[in-house]
N, C-alpha and C positions, 0 to 999 in steps of 0.2 A: 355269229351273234349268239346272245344267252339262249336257252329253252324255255320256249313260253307254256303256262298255262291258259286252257280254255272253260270262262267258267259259265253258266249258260241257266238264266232262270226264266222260264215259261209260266206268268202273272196270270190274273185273272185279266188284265186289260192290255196286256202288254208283254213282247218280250225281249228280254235284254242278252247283249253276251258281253264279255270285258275278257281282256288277254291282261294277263300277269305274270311282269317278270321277277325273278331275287336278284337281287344289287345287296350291297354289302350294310346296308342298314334293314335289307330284309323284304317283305314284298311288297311291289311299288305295281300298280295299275300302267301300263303302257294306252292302254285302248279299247275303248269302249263306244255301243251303238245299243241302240232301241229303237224298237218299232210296236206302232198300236197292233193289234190282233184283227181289230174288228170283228170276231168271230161267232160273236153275237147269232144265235140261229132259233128259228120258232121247236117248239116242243109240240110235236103233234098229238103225239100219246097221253100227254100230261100236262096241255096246259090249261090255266093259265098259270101254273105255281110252278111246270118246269123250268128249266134254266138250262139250257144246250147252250155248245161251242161247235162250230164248223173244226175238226181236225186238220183239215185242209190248208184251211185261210192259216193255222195257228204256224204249219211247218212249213206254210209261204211268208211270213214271219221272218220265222228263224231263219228263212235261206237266205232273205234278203237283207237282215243284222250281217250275219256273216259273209255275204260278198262287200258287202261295205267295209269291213275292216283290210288293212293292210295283208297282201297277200304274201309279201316276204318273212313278217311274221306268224302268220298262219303254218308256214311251211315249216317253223321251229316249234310247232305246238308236241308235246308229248305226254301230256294231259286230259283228259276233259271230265270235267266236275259239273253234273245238270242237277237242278233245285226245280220245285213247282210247286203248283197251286195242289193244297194235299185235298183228302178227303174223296175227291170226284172220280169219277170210271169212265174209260174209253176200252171198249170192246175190240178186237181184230182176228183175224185168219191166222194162225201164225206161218204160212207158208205164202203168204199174200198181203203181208200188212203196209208195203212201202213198192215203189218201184222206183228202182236205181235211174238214169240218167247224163248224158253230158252238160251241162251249164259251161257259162262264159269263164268260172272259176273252179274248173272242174268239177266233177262226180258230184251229184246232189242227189237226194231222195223226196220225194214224193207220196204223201199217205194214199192208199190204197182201198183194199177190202177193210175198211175203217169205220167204227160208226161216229156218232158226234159224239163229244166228252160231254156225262150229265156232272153240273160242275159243282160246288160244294154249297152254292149261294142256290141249287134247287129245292123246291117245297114242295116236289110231290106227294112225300111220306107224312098223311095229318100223323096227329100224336094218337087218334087211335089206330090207326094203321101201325104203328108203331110200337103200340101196348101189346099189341095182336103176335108180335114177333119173339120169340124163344128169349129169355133171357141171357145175353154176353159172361161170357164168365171172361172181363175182361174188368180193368182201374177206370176206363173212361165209360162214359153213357152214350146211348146209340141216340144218333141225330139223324133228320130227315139232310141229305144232301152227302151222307156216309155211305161207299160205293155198298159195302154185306144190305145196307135198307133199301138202295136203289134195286138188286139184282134181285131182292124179295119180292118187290114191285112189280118189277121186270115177269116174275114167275106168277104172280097173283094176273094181272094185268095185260100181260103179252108175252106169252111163255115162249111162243113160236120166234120172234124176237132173235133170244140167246141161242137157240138151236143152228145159226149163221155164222155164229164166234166160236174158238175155241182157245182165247187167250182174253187177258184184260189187266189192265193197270192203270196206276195215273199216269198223265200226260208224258209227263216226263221218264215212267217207265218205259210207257211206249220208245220212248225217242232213242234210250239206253239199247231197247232189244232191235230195234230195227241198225242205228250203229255198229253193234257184234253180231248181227243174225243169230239172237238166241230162241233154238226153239220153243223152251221154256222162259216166262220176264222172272224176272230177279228182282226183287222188293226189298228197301228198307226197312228196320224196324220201325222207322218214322211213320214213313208210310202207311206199313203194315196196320200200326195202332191205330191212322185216322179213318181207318176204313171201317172200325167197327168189326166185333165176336176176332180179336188178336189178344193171346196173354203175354202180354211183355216179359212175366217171370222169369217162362219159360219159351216165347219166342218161337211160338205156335199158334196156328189158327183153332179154333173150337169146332175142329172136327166133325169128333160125336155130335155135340147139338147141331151141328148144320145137318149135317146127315140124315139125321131122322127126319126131318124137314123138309127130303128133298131138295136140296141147294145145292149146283152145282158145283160142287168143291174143287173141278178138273179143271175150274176159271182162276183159283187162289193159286197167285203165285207164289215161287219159291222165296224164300225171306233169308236175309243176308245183314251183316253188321254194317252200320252208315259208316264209310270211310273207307271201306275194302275192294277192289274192282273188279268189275262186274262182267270184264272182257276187254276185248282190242277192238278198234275199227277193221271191219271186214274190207273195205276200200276206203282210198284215201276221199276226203271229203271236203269241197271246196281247197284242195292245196293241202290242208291238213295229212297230213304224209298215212299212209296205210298201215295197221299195227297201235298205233297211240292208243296208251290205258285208259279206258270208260272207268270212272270210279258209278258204284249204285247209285240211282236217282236218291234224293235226296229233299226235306221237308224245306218248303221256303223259310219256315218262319226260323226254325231251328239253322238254316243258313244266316238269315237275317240276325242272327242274334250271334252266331260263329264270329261275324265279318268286324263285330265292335266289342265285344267281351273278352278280356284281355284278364284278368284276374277276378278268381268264386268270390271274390266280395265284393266283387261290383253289381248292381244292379242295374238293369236297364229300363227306361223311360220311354214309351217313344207316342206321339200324340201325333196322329194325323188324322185321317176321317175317322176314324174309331181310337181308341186307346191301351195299349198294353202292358202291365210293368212286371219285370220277370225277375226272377231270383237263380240261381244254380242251388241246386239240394246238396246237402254235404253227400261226401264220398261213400256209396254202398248206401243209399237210400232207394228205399224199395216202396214204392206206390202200396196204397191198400187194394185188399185183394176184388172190391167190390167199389164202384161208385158212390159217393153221398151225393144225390141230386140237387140238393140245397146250396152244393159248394161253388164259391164262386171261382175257385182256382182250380185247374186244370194241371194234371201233370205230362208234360211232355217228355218222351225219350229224345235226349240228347244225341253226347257222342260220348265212348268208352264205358256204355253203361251208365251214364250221368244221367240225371233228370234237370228238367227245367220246371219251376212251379212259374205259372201264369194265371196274371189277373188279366181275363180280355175284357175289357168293356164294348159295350155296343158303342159309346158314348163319347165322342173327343173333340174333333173339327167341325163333325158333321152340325153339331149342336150349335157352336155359334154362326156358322153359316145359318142354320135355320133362322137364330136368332137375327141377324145381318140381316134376311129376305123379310123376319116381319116388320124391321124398322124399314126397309124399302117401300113394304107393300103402306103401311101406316101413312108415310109422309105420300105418298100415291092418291091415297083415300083423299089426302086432307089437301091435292089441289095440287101437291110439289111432285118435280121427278126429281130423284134423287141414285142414280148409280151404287150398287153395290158394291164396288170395288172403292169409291169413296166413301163408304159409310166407315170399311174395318180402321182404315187410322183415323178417323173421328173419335171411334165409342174408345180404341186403347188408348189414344189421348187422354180421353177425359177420365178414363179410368186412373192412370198414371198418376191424375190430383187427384183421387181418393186412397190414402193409401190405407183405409179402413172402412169397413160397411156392417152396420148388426144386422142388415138384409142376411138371409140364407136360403140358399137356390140347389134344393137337389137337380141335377140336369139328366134324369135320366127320361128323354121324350121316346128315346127309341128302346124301354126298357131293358132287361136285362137276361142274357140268354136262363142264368138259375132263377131269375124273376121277370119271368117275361111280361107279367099282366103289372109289374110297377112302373110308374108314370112322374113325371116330371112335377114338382110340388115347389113353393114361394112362403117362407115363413118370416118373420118379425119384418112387417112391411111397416116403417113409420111412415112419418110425411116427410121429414130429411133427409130418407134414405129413398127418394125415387130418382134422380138424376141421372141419365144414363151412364154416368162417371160409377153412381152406387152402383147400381141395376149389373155394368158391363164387370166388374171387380169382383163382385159377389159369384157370377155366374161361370167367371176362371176360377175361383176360390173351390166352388162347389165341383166343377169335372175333377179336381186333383182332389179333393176329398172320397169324391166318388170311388177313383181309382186305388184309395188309401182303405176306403172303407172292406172292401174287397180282400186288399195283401194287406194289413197294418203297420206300419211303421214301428210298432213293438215287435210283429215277428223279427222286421226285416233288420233288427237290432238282436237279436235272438239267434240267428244264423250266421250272425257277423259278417252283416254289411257295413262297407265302410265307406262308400264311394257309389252317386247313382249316375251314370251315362244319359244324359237327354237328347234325344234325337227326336224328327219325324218333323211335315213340315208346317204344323199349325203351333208347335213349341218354339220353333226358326222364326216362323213370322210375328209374333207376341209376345212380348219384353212384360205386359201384367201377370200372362198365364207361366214364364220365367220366374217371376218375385213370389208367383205363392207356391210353384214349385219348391222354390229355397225358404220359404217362412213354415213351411209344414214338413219338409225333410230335414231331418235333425244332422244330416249328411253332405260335406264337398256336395255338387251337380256342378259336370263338367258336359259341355254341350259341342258340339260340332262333330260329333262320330256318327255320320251319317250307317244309317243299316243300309244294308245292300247283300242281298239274295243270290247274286250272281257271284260277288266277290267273295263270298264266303264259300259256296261250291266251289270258287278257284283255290281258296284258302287250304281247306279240306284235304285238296290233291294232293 
């Protein structure tokens, strides 16, 4: 039969693998599984604002994705392409980080001298704790939940701690090094930049300033170009035959956006509990050498030396859900139960027959990471415009402005977009939050390219 690839992304909630075969129109998904993590673990050192993962739970996960897929194609894999959740650090031994085993599906591994992943959604680092810290000579700004602000932590906090490990990477590093038994982890540039004090330039860590500071530098792994591989499997794995190319761990989001971006003028959409809309920077586009903290757009390292400009908002699904639980809670109050899940095609109903509002609904309730203290605000309320048909119109109108307000649709005409990709699943479920999509993109929006993290690390290989 054909040779499969194995593509393999490690979520914040969840993790997925999918086998991809080439057929003669190109690569076609054979088979795919997911499993929740549950990984969830208390932070003793740092809570309440930590945010642990049980490592354990996460690659009893993964084992169990993978014995569930078909084992006759497993055994044609000659591939594996792994994606994760960036930013976060899992410490390990590296002569101890995994111990091998027999399973029903052959050879598995099991995390080890491992600590728990502190994950990217952690807040132990306040922003003075923060300020307190050497300045990056790096394009992106240092955030609390960025593994260099974690292992400062670590050292200010519980130094004794780090003295246990002599290895560390994200999740998905992890999973890369214990695969090839490497005794040094190999990092992508992805990676590498979400961690904080990385100069993409030049594709190096900030040494010297770490140095003088005390920072274990002997923890920063080696750094390698996303796409390149990273080693072979040391044993075969679940059936997975012995030898298969590991390509370097690799950034979800930057998978996620691999798996549906098809041509640099497309732009992608994607609206699920939060909201992101990204651009590709033209060819030999080099970041500024220093952060604007005011910026709402972010530049991510791609692949071939590309960049990705992204507008993340805090702001997408989550917001009318909110809105959804206060029309729950309201009709509650006033004597009625009323089901959530029957309120959403009520309010887009009625939104549908307004196919205009002078209402205007900034929606940012969960503000904004460059403006974190800005707050959800309701301007030109008349008395015609309260119907939850106005109220629900105005309040989609407002997230895609939002997200507009951020990347502007004059750039995104400036860089020659021609074409925006809508994906994610609060833009799938909402045919209003669709129509102001297209009434405020002066651009085709073509919809049904779902992002997927995992097919895009298969993609990659």
């Amino acid at each position: 039969g054909p040779t499969c690839v194995l593509g393999i992304d490690l979520g914040t909630t969840s993790v997925k693998a999918v086998l991809v075969t080439g057929t003669e129109r190109g690569l076609a998904l054979a088979q795919s599984c997911s499993r929740e993590t549950q990984a969830h673990s208390d932070s003793l050192g740092a809570a309440p604002q930590g945010m642990e993962q049980d490592v354990q739970k996460i690659i009893r996960a993964l084992n169990e994705c993978l014995a569930a897929l078909p084992q006759e194609q497993l055994q044609r894999v000659t591939h594996i392409g792994i994606s994760g959740q960036m930013h976060g650090v899992v410490f390990w031994k590296s002569d101890k980080g995994c111990k091998w085993s027999e399973g029903g599906t052959g050879p598995a591994f099991e995390a080890a001298k491992v600590s728990h992943l502190v994950t990217w959604q952690d807040g132990r680092c306040s922003p003075s704790f923060l300020s307190s810290l050497p300045l990056p000579q790096s394009h992106m700004s240092l955030a609390t939940g960025f593994a260099c602000a974690t292992v400062y932590w670590y050292l200010k906090n519980s130094p004794d701690f780090l003295k246990a490990y002599d290895a560390a990477g994200t999740i998905q590093d992890y999973v890369v090094a214990m695969l090839c038994d490497l005794k040094k982890p190999l990092m992508s540039v992805q990676n590498a930049a979400s961690w904080g004090y990385f100069n993409c330039r030049n594709k190096s860590w900030n040494t010297d300033i770490l140095k003088k500071t005390g920072f274990p530098v002997h923890l920063l792994p080696e750094v390698g170009d996303p796409g390149s591989i990273a080693g072979r499997t040391t044993c075969a794995w679940h059936g997975i035959p012995r030898g298969a190319k590991v390509g370097i761990a690799l950034g979800d989001f930057q998978c996620s956006v691999y798996s549906c971006l098809t041509e640099r003028t497309d732009a992608v959409l994607n609206i699920s509990t939060s909201a992101q809309l990204t651009i590709s920077m033209p060819l030999g586009f080099q970041p500024p050498e220093a952060p604007d903290p005011s910026s709402a757009v972010t530049y991510f390292p791609y692949f071939n030396g590309d960049y990705l400009a992204v507008a993340a908002s805090l702001n997408g699904g989550n917001v009318l859900a909110t809105f959804v639980g206060m029309v729950a809670q309201w009709a509650q109050e006033l004597g009625f139960q009323v089901q959530e899940s029957a309120i959403y095609p009520r309010i887009i109903q009625a939104a549908l027959t307004q196919k205009h509002s002078k209402l205007s609904v900034h929606p940012t309730i969960f503000g904004e990471r460059h403006l974190p203290e800005l707050l959800a605000s309701v301007n030109s309320i008349g008395a015609s415009e309260l119907s939850l048909g106005h109220v629900t119109r105005a309040l989609c109108r407002g997230l895609v402005e939002n997200l507009c307000s951020m990347l502007p649709v004059q750039h995104l005409e400036e860089v020659g977009v021609r074409r925006v990709l809508g994906s994610g699943s609060a833009l799938a479920r909402n045919e209003v939050l669709r129509q102001e999509v297209e009434r405020i993109f002066p651009f085709p929006v073509v919809y049904g390219k779902d992002v997927d993290a995992a097919v895009g690390a298969a993609m990659v290989m």
